[in-house]
C-alpha positions in Angstrom: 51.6 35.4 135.1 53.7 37.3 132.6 53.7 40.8 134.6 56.1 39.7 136.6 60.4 39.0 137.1 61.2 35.9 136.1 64.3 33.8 137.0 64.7 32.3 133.7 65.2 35.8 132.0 68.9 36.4 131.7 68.9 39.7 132.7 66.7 42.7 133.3 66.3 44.0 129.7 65.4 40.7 128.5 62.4 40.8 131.6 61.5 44.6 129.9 61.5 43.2 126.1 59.5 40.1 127.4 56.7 42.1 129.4 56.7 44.6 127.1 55.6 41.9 124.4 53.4 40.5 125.9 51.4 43.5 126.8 51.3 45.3 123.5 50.4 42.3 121.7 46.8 41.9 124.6 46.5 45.4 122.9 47.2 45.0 119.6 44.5 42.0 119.9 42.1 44.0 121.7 41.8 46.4 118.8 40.8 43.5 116.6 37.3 44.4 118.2 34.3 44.3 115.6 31.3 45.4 117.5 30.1 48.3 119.9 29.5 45.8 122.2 32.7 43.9 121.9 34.9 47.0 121.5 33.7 48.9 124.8 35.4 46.4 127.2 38.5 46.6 123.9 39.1 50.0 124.5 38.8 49.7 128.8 41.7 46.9 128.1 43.4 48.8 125.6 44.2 51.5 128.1 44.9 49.3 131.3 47.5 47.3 129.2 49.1 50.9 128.7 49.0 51.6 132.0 50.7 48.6 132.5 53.4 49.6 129.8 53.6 53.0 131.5 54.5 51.5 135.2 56.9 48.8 133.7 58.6 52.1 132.0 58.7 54.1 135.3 60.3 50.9 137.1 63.3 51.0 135.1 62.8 55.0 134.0 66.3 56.4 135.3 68.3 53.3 133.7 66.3 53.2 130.6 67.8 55.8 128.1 65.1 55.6 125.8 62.3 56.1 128.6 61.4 59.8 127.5 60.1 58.8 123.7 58.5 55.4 124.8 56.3 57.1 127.5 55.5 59.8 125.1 54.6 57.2 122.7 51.9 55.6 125.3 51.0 58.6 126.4 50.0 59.6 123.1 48.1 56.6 122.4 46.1 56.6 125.3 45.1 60.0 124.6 43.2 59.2 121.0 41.3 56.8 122.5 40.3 59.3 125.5 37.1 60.5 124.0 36.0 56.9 123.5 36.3 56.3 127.2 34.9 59.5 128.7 31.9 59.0 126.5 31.5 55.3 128.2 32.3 56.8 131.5 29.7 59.3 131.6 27.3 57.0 130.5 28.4 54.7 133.3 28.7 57.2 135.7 24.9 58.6 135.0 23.3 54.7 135.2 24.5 55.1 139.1 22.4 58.7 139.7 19.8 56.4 141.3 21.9 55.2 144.1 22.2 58.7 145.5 18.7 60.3 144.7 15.1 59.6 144.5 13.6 60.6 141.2 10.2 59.1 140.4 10.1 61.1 137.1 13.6 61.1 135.6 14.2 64.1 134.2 17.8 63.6 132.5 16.4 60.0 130.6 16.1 62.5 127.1 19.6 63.3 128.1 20.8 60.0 129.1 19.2 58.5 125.9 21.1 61.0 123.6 24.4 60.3 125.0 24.1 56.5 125.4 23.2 56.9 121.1 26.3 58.9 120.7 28.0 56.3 122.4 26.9 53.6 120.6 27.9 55.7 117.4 30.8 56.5 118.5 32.1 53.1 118.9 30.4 51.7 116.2 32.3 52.1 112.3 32.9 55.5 113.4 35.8 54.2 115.3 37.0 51.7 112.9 40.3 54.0 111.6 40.7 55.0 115.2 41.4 51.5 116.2 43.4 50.6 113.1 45.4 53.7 113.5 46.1 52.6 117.3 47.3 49.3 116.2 49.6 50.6 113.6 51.5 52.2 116.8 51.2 49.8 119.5 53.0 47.3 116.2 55.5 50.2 115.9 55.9 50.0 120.1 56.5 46.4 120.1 59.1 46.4 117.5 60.5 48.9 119.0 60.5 47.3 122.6 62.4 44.2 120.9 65.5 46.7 120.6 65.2 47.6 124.5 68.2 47.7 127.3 68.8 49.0 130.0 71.9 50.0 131.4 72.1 47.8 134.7 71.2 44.0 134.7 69.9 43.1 138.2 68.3 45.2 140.9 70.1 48.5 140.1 68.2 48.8 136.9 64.7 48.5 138.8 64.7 50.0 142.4 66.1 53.8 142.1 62.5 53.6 139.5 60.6 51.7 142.7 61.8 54.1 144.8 60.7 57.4 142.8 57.2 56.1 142.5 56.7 54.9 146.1 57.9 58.5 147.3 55.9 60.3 144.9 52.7 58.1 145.9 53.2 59.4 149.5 54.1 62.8 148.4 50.8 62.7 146.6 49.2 61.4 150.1 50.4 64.5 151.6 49.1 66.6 148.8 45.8 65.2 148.9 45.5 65.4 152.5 46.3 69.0 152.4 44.2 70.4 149.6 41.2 67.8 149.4 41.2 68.8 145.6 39.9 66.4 143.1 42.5 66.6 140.9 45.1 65.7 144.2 43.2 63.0 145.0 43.3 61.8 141.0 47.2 62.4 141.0 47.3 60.4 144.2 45.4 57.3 142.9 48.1 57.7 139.8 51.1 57.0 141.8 48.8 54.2 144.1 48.6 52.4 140.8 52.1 52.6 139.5 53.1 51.1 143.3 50.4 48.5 142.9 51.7 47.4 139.5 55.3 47.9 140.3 54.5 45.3 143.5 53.1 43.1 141.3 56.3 43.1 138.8 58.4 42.1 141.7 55.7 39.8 143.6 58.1 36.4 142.9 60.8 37.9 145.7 58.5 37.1 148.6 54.9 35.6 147.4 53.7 35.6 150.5 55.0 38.9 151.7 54.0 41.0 148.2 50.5 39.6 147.7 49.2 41.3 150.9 50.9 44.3 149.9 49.2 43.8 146.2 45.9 43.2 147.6 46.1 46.8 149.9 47.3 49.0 147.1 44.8 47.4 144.8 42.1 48.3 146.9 43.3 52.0 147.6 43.4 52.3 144.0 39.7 51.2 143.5 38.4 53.2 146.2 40.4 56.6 145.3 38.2 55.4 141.9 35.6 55.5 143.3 36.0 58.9 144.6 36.6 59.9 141.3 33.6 58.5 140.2 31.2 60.3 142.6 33.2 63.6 141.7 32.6 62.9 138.1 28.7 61.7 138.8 28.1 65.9 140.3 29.4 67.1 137.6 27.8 65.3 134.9 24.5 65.6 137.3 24.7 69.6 136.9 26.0 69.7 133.4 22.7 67.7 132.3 20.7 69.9 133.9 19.4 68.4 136.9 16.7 70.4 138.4 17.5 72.3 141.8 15.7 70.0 144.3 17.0 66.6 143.0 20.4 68.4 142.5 20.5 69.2 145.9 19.6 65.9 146.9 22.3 64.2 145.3 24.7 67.1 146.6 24.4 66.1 150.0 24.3 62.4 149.4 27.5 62.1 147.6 29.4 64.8 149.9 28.7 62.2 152.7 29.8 59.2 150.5 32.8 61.4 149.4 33.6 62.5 153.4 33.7 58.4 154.0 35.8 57.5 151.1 38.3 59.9 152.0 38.5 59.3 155.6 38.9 55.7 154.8 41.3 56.8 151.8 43.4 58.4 154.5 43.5 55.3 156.8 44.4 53.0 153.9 47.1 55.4 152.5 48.7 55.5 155.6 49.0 51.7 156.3 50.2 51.3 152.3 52.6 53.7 152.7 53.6 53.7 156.3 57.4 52.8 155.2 59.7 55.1 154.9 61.0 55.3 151.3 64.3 54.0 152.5 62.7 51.1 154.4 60.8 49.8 151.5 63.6 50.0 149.2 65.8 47.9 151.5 63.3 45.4 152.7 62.7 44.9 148.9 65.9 45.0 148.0 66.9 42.3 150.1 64.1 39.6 149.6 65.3 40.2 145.5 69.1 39.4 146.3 67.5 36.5 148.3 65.1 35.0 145.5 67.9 35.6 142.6 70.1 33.4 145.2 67.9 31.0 145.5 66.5 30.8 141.7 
C-alpha cells in the first residue's frame, strides 16, 4: 500500500512528497463526484484522505519547517466541507433511533423527512462550486507537497513526531478518564487515530509486530466513534423534539450503551497505550534501524 515507508525512497522527504501525492490526488478524484448519491461516500473520503494528510504531517511536524501553513491548509479544507458531513451524519445518526427505543408511531419521520431533503439538496448542484473550489486547493496542496523536505533523512525526521502523538493520545486517556466529557473523549479518539495511522506509515519495520498493534488502535478508534455517535444520537433526539416518554426511553438506553463503551474504551486504551512513551519510541526505533539494514 502507498501509506506506508518504503525502502526504495531515497530518503524521508521523498517518502513525504510520495504519500503526500498519492493522497491528494484520491481526493482530488473524489471530488470528480457527479451525483448525490455518488458524492456522499466523495465527501466521507475526501475527509479521511485529509486525515491522512494531517497524521503524515504530525509524523514529521517538528522537522518539517513548513508544517504550520500545510496543516492550516487541510485544516481549512476540511472545514468547508463540514456542513456537508454533519448534515449526512445527523441523518445517519437519526436512522439508528430505533435501536435504542420503541416507537410504534414515529413522531420525528416529518422531521427526519425534511432533513434527509435538505441533504439530498445540499449535495446535489448546490455543492457543485464547493467541490470545485476544494479541488482547486487540494491541486495547490499537491504542488505544493512536490517542493517538500524535511530537515533529517532517516528516523530523526519521523520519531520526535511519533513520539508527541503517542504521549498526547495517553495524555488524552488520562483526560478522558478524569472528566468523562464528550468533547475529552472526541479529543482522545483524535490522537487514537493519528497513532493508528502513524503505525500504519511505519508497519514495513516489523509486519508482524505492527499489524496487531494497527488492528488494536483501529478498533479503539471505531469504538470511541461509536461513543460519539450515541452522544450525537441524544442530542439530535432532543433537538427534534422527541416527546418526553420516548425521550426518556432512549436516555436510559444509550447511557447504558455509553457506560459499556467506555468501560471497554478504558480497558482497550490501556492495553494500546500501556508503553511508556520512551519504550515505544525505542522498541520502534530499533526494529526501523533493523529493516533499513536489512532493505
Amino acid at each position: 500500500m502507498s501509506y506506508r515507508i518504503r525502502p526504495k525512497d531515497p530518503d524521508m522527504s521523498a517518502t513525504l512528497r510520495r504519500i503526500a501525492e498519492d493522497r491528494l490526488n484520491r481526493a482530488i478524484e473524489a471530488t470528480k463526484a457527479e451525483t448525490a448519491e455518488t458524492r456522499m461516500p466523495a465527501v466521507h473520503d475526501i475527509r479521511k484522505r485529509l486525515k491522512e494528510m494531517r497524521a503524515l504531517l504530525r509524523l514529521v511536524r517538528p522537522d518539517f519547517d513548513d508544517f504550520k501553513p500545510a496543516d492550516r491548509a487541510l485544516r481549512d479544507i476540511g472545514r468547508e466541507l463540514s456542513a456537508l458531513r454533519d448534515i449526512n451524519v445527523r441523518c445517519d445518526t437519526l436512522g439508528h433511533l430505533a435501536d435504542y427505543v420503541d416507537l410504534p408511531d414515529d413522531p420525528l419521520a416529518p422531521y427526519l423527512a425534511e432533513l434527509t431533503r435538505s441533504r439530498d439538496t445540499a449535495y446535489g448542484p448546490a455543492s457543485d462550486s464547493l467541490l470545485a473550489t476544494t479541488r482547486t486547493a487540494l491541486i495547490a496542496m499537491r504542488d505544493a507537497s512536490a517542493h517538500w523536505r524535511l530537515r533529517h533523512n532517516g528516523r530523526k525526521a519521523i520519531f520526535t513526531g511519533l513520539s508527541g502523538t503517542y504521549a498526547d493520545a495517553r495524555e488524552a486517556m488520562g483526560r478522558a478518564r478524569e472528566t468523562r466529557a464528550p468533547e475529552d473523549f472526541h479529543e482522545w479518539r483524535k490522537h487514537v487515530k493519528y497513532h493508528f495511522y502513524h503505525a500504519q506509515i511505519l508497519s514495513p519495520i516489523w509486519p508482524e509486530a505492527m499489524e496487531p498493534h494497527i488492528a488494536a488502535a483501529e478498533a479503539l478508534g471505531e469504538l470511541l466513534g461509536q461513543h460519539h455517535d450515541l452522544i450525537v444520537l441524544g442530542e439530535e433526539a432532543r433537538a427534534a423534539g422527541l416527546p418526553a416518554a420516548p425521550l426518556a426511553v432512549l436516555e436510559a438506553g444509550l447511557h447504558d450503551r455509553i457506560a459499556a463503551l467506555e468501560k471497554q474504551a478504558f480497558l482497550d486504551g490501556a492495553r494500546l497505550l500501556a508503553d511508556s512513551l520512551e519504550a515505544l519510541s525505542r522498541r520502534w526505533s530499533v526494529w526501523y534501524r533493523l529493516w533499513r539494514h536489512a532493505n
